[in-house]
ZAKOLDO-301763 format. One record per residue (C-alpha): residue number from 0; x, y, z. Coordinates in pm, whole numbers, plus 50000, padded with zeros to 5 digits. Layout:
REM residues N
pos	xx	yy	zz
NUM	X	Y	Z
...
This chain:
REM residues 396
pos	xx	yy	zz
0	86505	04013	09827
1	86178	04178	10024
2	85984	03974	09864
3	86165	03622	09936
4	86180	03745	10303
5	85822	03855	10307
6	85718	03540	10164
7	85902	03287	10406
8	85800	03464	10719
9	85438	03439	10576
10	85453	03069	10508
11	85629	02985	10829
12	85384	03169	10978
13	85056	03045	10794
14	85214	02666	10805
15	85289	02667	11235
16	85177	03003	11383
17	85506	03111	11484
18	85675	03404	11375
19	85902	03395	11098
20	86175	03637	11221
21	86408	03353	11363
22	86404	03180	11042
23	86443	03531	10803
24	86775	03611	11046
25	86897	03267	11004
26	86862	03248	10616
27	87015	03560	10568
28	87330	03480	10821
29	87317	03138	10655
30	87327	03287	10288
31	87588	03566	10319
32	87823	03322	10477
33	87842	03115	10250
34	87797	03310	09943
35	88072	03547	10086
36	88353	03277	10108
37	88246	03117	09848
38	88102	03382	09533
39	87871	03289	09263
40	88014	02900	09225
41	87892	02795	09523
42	87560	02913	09493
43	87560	02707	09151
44	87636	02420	09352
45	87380	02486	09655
46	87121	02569	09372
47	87136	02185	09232
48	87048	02072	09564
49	86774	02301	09630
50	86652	02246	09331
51	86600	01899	09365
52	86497	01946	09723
53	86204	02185	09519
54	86130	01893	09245
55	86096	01645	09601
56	85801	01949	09771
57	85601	01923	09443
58	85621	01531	09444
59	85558	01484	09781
60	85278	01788	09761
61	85112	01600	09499
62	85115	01242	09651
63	84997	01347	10002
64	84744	01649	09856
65	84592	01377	09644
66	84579	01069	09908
67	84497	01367	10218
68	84277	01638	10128
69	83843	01640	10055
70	83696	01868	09782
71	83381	01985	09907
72	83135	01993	09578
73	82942	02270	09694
74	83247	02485	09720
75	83345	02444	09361
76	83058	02604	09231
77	83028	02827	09472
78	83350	02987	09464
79	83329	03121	09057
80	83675	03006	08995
81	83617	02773	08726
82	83369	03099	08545
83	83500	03375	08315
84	83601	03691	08504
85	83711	04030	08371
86	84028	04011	08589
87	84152	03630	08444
88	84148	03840	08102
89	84327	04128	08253
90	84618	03863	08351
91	84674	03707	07985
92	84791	04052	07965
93	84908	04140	08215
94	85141	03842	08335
95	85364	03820	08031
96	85426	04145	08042
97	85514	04132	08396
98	85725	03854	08424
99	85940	03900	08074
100	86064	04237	08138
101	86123	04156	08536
102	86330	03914	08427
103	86595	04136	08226
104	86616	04309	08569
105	86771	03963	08735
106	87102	03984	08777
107	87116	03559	08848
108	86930	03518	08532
109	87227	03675	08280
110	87532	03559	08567
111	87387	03182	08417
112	87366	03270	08066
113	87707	03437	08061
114	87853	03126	08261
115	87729	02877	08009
116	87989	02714	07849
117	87840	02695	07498
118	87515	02834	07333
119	87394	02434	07261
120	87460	02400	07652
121	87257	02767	07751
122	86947	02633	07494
123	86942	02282	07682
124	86940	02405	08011
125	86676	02693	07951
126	86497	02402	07793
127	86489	02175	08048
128	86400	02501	08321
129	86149	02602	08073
130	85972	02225	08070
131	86026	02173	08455
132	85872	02534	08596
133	85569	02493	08378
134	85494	02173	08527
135	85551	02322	08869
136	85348	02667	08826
137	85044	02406	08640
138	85044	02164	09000
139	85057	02472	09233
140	84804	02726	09037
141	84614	02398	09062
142	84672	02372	09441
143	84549	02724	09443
144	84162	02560	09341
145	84176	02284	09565
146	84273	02499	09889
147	83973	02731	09785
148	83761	02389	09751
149	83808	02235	10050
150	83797	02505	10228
151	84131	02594	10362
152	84120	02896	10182
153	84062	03210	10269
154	84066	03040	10579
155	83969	03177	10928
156	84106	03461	10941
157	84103	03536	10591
158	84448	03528	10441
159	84579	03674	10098
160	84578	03415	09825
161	84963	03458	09763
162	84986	03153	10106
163	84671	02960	09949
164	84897	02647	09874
165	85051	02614	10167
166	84757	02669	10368
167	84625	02347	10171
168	84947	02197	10278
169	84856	02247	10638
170	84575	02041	10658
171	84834	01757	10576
172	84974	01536	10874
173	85242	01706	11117
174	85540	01496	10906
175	85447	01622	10565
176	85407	01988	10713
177	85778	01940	10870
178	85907	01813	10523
179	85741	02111	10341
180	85882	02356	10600
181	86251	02240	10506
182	86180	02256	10138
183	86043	02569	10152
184	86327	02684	10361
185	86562	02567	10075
186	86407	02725	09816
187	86389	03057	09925
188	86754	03009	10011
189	86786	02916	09670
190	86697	03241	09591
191	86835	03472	09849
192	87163	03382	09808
193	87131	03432	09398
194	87068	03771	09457
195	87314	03834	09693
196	87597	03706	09464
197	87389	03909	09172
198	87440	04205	09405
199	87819	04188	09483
200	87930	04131	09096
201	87683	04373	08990
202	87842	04613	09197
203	88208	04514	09191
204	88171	04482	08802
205	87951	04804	08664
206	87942	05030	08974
207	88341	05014	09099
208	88480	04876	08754
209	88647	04614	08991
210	88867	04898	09149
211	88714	04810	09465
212	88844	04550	09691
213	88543	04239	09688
214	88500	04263	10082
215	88412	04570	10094
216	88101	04541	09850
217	88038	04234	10042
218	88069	04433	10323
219	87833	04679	10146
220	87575	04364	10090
221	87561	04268	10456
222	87434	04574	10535
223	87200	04634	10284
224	87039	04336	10428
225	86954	04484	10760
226	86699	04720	10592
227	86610	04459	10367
228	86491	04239	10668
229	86316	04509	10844
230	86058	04614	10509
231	86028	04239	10463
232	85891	04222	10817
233	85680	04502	10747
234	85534	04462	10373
235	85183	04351	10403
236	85170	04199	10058
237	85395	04044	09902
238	85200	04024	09549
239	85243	04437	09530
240	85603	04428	09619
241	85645	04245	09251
242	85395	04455	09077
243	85599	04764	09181
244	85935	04670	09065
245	85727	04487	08746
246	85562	04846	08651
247	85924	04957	08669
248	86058	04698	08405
249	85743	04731	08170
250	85874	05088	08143
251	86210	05061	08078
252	86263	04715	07962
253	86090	04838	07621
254	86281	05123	07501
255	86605	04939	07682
256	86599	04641	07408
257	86544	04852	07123
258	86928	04905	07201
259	87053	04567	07226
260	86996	04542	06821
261	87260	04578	06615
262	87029	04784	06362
263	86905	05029	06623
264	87286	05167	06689
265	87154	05501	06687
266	86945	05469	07024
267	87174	05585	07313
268	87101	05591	07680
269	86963	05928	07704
270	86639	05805	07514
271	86610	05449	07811
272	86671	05691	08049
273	86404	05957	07955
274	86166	05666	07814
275	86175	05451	08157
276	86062	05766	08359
277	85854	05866	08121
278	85689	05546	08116
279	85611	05639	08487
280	85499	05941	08441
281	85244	05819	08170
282	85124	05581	08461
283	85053	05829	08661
284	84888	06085	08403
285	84687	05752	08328
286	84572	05692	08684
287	84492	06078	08738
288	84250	06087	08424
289	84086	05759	08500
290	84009	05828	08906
291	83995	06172	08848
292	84239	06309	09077
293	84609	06281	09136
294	84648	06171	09467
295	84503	05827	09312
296	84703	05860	09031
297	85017	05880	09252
298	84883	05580	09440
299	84848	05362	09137
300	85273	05374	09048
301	85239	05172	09378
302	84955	04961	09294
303	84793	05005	09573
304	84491	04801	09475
305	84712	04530	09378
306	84538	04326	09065
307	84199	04249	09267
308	84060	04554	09178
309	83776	04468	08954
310	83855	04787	08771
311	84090	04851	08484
312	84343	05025	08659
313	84595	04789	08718
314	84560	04661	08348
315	84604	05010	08218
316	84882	05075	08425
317	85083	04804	08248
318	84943	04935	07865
319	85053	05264	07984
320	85402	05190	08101
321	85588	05015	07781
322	85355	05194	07565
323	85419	05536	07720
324	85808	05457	07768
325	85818	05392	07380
326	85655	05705	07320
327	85884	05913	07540
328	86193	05680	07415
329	86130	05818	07088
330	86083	06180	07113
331	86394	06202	07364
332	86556	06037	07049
333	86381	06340	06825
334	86497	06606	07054
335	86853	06435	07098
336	86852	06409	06728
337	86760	06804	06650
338	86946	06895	06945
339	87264	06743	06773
340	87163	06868	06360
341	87152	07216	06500
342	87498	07244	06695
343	87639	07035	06395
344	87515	07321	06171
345	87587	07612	06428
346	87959	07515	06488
347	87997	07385	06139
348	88128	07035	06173
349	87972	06722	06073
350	87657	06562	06187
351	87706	06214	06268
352	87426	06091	06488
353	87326	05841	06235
354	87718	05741	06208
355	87758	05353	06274
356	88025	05326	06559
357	88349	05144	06423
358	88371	04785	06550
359	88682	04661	06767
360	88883	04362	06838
361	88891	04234	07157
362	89195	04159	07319
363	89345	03789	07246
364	89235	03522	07447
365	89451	03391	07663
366	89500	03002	07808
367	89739	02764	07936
368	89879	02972	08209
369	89897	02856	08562
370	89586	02583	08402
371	89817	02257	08398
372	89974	02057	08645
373	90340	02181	08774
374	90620	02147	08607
375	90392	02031	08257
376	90324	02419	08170
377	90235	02483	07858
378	90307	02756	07669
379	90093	03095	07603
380	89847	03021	07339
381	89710	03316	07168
382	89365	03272	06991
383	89240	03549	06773
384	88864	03574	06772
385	88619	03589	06504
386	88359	03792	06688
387	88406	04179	06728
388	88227	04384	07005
389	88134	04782	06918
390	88306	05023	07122
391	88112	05174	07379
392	87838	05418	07282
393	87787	05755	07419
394	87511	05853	07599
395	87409	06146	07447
């Protein structure tokens, strides 16, 4: 959520000079009212919009881009983007790692795949998203070269490279700058108001157990956007606010899946827990050894440097998170494991740590009820499922 904000006040900024404070307040009023009377389905239905508002900025970015803008020759060489650099390497690595255990942390992402009506219909979709954003991330990664080409970029006075394409976009006409400024608008909103439905059902559902009355965690969400606006308006970059809360996930995403597998039903949550901090903790050992002192080493968990560091800092950072999470994953599973053996064989009962949990049935589904039209009700139907769900594991 810092991040969208951060980014639209940037571009509004970059794009007409203004600040973007008016438009952060009015997203964010715009967003939790709607989202707030109506939940997660509307934002389903304001996403298909805004998403084809999105597929209309990259058509009409690469019509007006290619009929508008001048690549200056001397630039291209000049610049060293097209040569091999030690950082491009760095990111093969770096990126995937990044991005695929971010997104387990998306609440929006597993709201969609639980909504999906059938597996076939999840796979299409995810298909079609899967075809459409690499298309999208190929034209603007591209529009990154051309704004460093022509000149626009770094621009006068130099901005970060995050706003490079739409400080190529500014060199359009004043009508193609208006259009962009809309479409941009709508797909942050896009967004901001997935996360704010992610937020309420996250915390409705796993925090309160659904005890809680939904306006109040609304409630809750409204005001947790106050702050949210106020480090948005103040984060300088918005490329470190991701690489902090991706050297989180590389952590604990790791030693978190090795848990979702049916074969691993010994892992508990005592060895994510212990294996995401110590995945941390190994960054920051890391980063004291390699600058030689620890107030560095306590600057790299917040990347600091960002990725621009011709160094290998950053790309050791993200070896040493996973990698040291596993590691500490699996000798809190050694002590947890001894820990156990020994009371078993102090107290005399049996040990049972390696004990598959029994499976369950879950209740019957239920349908029909208050689903047809009055006075055509039908009766109760009672299915009994096929599938069985474990029961749910201790975590220790």
């Amino acid at each position: 959520m810092v991040a969208e904000l951060s980014a639209l006040q940037q571009i509004i900024n970059a794009l007409t000079g203004l600040n973007g404070l008016s438009a952060v307040v009015v997203e964010c009023a715009v967003t939790t009212t709607y989202t707030s009377l109506g939940g997660f389905r509307i934002s389903f239905v304001t996403d298909n919009i805004q998403g084809a508002m999105v597929v209309g900025l990259v058509i009409l970015a690469v019509i007006t881009v290619g009929a508008e803008t001048h690549i200056d020759k001397s630039l291209v060489e000049s610049s060293g983007l097209l040569k091999s650099s030690l950082l491009g390497w760095q990111l093969i690595y770096i990126l995937p790692v990044a991005v695929l255990t971010n997104d387990f942390f998306i609440s929006g992402f597993w709201m969609r795949t639980f909504a999906s009506k059938t597996d076939k219909d999840l796979v299409i979709g995810t298909s079609i998203a899967t075809v459409a954003v690499t298309f999208i991330l190929g034209l603007v990664g591209a529009a990154g070269l051309l704004a460093a080409w022509t000149g626009a970029w770094p621009g006068n006075p130099p901005q970060d490279g995050d706003v490079a394409f739409f400080l190529l976009l500014e060199q359009l006409p004043s009508w193609a700058v208006g259009i962009v400024l809309v479409m941009v608008v709508s797909l942050s909103t896009a967004a901001f108001d997935s996360f704010q439905s992610a937020m309420v059902s996250t915390g409705s559902n796993d925090l309160f157990r659904n005890k809680l009355n939904l306006w109040w965690i609304r409630l809750a969400v409204i005001l947790i956007i106050f702050p949210v606006v106020v480090v948005a308006l103040k984060s300088p970059d918005i490329l470190q606010v991701y690489l902090i809360s991706d050297l989180v996930s590389a952590s604990s995403i790791p030693v978190l899946v090795i848990g979702l597998s049916d074969a691993c039903y010994w892992w508990r949550g005592f060895e994510v827990v212990v294996g995401g901090l110590g995945g941390l903790l190994t960054v920051f050992i890391f980063g004291t050894i390699y600058f030689g002192n620890v107030h560095e080493g306590a600057y790299l968990l917040l990347l600091e440097n960002g990725l621009y560091a011709d160094d290998w800092s950053a790309f050791g950072a993200f070896v040493a998170a996973p990698v040291g999470g596993l590691l500490w994953g699996g000798g809190a599973f050694a002590i947890r494991v001894t820990f156990q053996w020994i009371q078993a064989k102090r107290k005399g009962h049996r040990f049972d740590a390696f004990d598959r949990p029994p499976p369950t049935q879950p209740p019957p589904y239920t349908r029909g009820a208050g689903s047809v039209d009055e006075g055509h009700e039908e009766p109760e139907e009672r299915v009994t499922p096929i599938s069985i769900s474990p029961k749910k594991r201790k975590f220790f």
